[in-house]
Backbone as CSV, one residue per row, in Angstrom:
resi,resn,N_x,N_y,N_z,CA_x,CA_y,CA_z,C_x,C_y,C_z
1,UNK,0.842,-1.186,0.000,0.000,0.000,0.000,0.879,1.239,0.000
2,UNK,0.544,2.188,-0.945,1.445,3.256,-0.726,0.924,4.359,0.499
3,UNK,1.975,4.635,1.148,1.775,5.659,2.384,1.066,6.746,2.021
4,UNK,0.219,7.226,2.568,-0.645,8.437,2.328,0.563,9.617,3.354
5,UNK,0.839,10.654,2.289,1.857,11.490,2.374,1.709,12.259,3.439
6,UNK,2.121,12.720,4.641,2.243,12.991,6.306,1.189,14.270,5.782
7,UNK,1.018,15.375,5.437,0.832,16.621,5.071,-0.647,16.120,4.829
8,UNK,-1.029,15.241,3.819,-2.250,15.462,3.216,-3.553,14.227,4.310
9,UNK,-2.465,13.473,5.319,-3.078,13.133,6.535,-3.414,13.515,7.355
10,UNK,-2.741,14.780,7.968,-3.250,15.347,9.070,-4.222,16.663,8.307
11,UNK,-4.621,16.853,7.173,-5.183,17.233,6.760,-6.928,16.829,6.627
12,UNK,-6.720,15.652,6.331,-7.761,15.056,6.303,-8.631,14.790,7.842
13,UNK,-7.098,14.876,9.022,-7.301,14.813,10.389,-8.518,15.762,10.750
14,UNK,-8.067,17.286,10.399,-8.641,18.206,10.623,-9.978,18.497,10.290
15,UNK,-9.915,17.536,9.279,-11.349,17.883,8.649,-12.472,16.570,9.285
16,UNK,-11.931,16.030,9.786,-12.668,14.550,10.850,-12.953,13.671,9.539
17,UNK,-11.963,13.238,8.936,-12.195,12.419,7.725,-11.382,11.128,7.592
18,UNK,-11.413,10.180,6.687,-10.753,8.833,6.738,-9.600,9.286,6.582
19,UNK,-8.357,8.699,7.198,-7.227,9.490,6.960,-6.694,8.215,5.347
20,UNK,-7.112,7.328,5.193,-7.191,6.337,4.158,-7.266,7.349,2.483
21,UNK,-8.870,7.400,2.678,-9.279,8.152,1.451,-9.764,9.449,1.626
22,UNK,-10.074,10.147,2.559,-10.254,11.312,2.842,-12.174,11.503,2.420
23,UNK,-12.948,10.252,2.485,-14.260,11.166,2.375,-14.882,10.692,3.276
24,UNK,-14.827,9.234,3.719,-15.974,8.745,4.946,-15.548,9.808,6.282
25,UNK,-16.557,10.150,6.411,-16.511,11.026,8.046,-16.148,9.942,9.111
26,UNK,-15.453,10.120,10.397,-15.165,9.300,11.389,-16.126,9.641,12.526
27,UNK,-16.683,10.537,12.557,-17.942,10.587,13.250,-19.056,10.752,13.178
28,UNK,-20.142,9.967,13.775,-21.537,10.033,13.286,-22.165,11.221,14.510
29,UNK,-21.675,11.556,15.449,-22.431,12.604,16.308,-21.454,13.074,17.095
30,UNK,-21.714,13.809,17.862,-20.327,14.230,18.892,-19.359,13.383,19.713
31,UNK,-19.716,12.662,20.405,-18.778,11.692,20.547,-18.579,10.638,20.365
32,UNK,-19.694,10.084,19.093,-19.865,9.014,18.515,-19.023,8.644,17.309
33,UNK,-18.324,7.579,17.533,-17.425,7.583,16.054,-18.109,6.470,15.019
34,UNK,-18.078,6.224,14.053,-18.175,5.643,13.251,-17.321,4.364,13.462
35,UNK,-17.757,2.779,13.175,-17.138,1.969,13.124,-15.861,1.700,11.483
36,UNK,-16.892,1.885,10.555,-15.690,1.711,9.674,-16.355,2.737,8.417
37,UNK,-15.352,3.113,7.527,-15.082,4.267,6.738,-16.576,3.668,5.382
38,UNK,-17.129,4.805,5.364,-18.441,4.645,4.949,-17.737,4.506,2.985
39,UNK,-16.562,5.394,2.846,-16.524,5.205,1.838,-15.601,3.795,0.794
40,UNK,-14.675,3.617,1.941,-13.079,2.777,1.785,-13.785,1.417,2.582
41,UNK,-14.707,1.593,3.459,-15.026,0.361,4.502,-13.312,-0.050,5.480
42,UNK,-12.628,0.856,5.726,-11.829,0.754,6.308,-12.169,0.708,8.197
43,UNK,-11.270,-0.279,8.265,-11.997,-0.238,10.026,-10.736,1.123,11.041
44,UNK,-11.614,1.616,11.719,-11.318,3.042,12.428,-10.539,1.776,13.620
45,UNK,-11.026,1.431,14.457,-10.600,0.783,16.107,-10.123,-0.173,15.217
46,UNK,-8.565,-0.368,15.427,-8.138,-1.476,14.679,-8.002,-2.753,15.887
47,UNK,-8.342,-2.649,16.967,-7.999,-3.330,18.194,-8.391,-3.092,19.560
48,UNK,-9.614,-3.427,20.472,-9.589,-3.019,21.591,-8.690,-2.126,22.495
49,UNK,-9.072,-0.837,22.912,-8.572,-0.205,23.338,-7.790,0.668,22.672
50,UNK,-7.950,0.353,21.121,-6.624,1.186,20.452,-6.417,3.030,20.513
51,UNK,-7.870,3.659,20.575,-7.693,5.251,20.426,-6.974,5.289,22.192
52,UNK,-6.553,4.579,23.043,-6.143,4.691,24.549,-5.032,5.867,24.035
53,UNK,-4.136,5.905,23.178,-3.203,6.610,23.016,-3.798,8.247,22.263
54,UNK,-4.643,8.608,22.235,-5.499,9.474,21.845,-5.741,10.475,23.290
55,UNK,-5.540,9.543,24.038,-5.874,10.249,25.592,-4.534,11.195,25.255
56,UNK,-3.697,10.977,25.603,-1.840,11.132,25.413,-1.946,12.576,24.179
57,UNK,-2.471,12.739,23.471,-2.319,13.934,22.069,-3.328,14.674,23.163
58,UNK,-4.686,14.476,23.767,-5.358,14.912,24.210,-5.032,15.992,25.625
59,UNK,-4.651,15.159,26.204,-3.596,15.599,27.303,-2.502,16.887,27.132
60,UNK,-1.504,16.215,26.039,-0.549,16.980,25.633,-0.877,18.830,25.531
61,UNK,-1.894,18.297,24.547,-2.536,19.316,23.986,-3.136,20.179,24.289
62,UNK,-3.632,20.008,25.918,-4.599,20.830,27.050,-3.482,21.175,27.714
63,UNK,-2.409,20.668,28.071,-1.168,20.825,29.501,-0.924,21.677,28.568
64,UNK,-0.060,21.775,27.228,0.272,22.923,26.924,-0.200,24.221,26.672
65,UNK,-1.151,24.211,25.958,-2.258,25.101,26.269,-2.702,25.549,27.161
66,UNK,-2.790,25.133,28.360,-3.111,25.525,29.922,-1.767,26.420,30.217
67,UNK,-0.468,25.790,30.029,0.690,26.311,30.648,1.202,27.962,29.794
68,UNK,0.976,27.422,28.317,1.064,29.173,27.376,0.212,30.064,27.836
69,UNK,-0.847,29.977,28.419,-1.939,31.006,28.906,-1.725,31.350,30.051
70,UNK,-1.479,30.750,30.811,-0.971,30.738,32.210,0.023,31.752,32.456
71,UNK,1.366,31.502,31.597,2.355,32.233,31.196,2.324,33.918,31.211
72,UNK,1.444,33.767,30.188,0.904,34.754,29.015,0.231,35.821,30.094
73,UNK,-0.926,35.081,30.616,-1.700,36.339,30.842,-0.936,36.676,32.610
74,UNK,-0.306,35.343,33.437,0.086,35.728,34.662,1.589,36.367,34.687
75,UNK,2.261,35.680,34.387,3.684,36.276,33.997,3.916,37.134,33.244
76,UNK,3.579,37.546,32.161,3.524,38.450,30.778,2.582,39.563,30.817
77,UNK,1.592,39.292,31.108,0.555,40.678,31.465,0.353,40.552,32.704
78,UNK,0.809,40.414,33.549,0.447,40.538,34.791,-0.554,40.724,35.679
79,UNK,-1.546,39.744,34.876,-3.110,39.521,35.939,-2.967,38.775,37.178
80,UNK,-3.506,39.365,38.143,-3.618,38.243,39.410,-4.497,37.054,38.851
81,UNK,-4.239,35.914,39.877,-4.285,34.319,39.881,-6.013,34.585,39.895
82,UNK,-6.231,35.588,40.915,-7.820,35.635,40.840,-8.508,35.745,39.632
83,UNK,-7.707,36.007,38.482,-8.440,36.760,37.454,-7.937,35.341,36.049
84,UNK,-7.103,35.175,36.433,-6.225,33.983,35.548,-6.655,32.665,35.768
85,UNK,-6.943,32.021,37.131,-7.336,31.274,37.429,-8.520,30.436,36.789
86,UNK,-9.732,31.361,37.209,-11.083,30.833,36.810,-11.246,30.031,35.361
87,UNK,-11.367,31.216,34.365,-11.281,30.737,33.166,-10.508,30.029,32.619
88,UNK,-9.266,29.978,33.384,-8.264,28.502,32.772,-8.723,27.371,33.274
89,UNK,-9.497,27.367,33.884,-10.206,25.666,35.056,-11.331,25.684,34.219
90,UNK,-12.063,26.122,33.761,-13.152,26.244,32.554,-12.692,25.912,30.946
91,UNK,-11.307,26.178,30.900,-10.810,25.302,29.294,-10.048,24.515,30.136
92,UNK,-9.848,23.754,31.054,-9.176,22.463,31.389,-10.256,21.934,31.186
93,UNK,-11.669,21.620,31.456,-12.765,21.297,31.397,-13.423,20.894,30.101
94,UNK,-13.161,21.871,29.231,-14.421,21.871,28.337,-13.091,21.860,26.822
95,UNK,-11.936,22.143,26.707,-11.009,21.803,25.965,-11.116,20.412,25.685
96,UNK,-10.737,19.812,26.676,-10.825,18.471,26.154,-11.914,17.745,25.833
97,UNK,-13.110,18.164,26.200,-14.340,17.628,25.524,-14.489,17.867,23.919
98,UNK,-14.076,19.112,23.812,-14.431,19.204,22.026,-13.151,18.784,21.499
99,UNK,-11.799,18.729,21.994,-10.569,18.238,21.159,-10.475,16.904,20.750
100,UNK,-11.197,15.830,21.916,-11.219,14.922,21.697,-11.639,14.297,20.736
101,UNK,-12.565,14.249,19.301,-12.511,14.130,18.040,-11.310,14.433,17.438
102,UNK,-10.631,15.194,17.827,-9.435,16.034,16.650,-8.378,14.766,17.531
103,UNK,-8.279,14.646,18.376,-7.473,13.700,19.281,-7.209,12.304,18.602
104,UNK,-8.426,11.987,18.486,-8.687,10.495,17.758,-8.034,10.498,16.501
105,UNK,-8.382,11.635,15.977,-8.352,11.710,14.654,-6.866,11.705,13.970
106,UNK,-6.201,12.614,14.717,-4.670,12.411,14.581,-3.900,11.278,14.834
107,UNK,-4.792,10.652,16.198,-3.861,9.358,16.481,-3.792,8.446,15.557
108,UNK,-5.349,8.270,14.937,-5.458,7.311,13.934,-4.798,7.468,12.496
109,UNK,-4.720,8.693,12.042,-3.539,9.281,10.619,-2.168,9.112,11.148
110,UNK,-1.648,9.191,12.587,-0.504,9.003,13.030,-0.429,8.088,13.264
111,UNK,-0.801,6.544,13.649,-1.114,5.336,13.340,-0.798,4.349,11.853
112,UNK,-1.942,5.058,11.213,-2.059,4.645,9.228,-0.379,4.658,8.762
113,UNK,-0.211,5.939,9.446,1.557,6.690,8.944,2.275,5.543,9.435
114,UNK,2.738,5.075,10.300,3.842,4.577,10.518,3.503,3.191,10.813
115,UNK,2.033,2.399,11.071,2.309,1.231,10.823,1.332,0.914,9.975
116,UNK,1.222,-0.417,9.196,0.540,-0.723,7.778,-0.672,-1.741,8.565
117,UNK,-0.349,-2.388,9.222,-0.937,-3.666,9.784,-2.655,-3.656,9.711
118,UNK,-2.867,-4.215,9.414,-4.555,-4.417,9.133,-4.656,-3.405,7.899
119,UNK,-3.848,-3.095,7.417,-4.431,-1.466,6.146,-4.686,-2.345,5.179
120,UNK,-5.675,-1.889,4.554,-6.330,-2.226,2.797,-5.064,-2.296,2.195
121,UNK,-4.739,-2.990,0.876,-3.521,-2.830,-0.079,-3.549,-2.075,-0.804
122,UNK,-4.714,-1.529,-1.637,-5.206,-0.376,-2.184,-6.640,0.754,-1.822
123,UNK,-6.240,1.828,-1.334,-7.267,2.540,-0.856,-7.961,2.960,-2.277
124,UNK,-8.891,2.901,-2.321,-9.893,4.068,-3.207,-9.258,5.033,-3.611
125,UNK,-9.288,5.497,-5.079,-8.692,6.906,-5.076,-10.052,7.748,-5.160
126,UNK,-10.104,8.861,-4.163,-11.042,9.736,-4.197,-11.209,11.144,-5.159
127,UNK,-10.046,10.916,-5.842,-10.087,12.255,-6.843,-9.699,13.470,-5.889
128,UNK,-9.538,13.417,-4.826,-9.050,14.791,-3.771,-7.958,13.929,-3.048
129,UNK,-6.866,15.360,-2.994,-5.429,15.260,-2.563,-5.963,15.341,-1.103
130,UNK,-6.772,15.663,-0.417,-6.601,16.813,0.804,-8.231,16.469,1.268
């Protein structure tokens, strides 16, 4: 199978799409994912427990984000903790509820990328790069 090129995967990431062929959607509702790619029939959970590492991008992705703002508005503009505080405990909260699609989504194109195992031999060509 030829590798779907790093650039036009996390592309497809962004857009909550097969990172395979880029048209089956990976989710059917908000935190509902789709079992397998509506267009490629590619299977999303290649293995019990597999998006577990999805937590990990998820995580990453809030700690840093928590810590640049933190920075930013306490160290750098110099708001008291009273004022910095609140609303950063409100995107520790609610950040990771909506990232978590984009979470999955990367793990699984960052997945496709570097190992082949269970992948189709030929994906669909969808006529779109992206």
């Amino acid at each position: 199978m030829a590798r779907v090129p790093f650039e036009i995967g996390y592309k497809r990431a962004l857009r909550l799409r097969c990172p395979l062929c880029g048209e089956g959607k990976l989710f059917s509702g908000f935190f509902r994912m789709n079992e397998r790619c509506s267009h490629c029939d590619f299977k999303f959970e290649r293995e019990p427990g597999y998006f577990l590492g999805s937590s990990y991008i998820n995580y990453g992705w809030t700690s840093v984000s928590l810590t640049i703002a933190y920075i930013l508005f306490h160290v750098v503009l110099d708001y008291p903790n009273s004022y910095v505080v609140p609303p950063l405990v409100g995107w520790f909260v609610l950040f990771p509820m909506f990232f978590h699609r984009y979470a999955r989504a990367f793990w699984l194109t960052f997945d496709c990328y570097w190992d082949h195992t269970g992948l189709p031999n030929d994906p669909p060509d969808s006529g779109q790069s992206s």
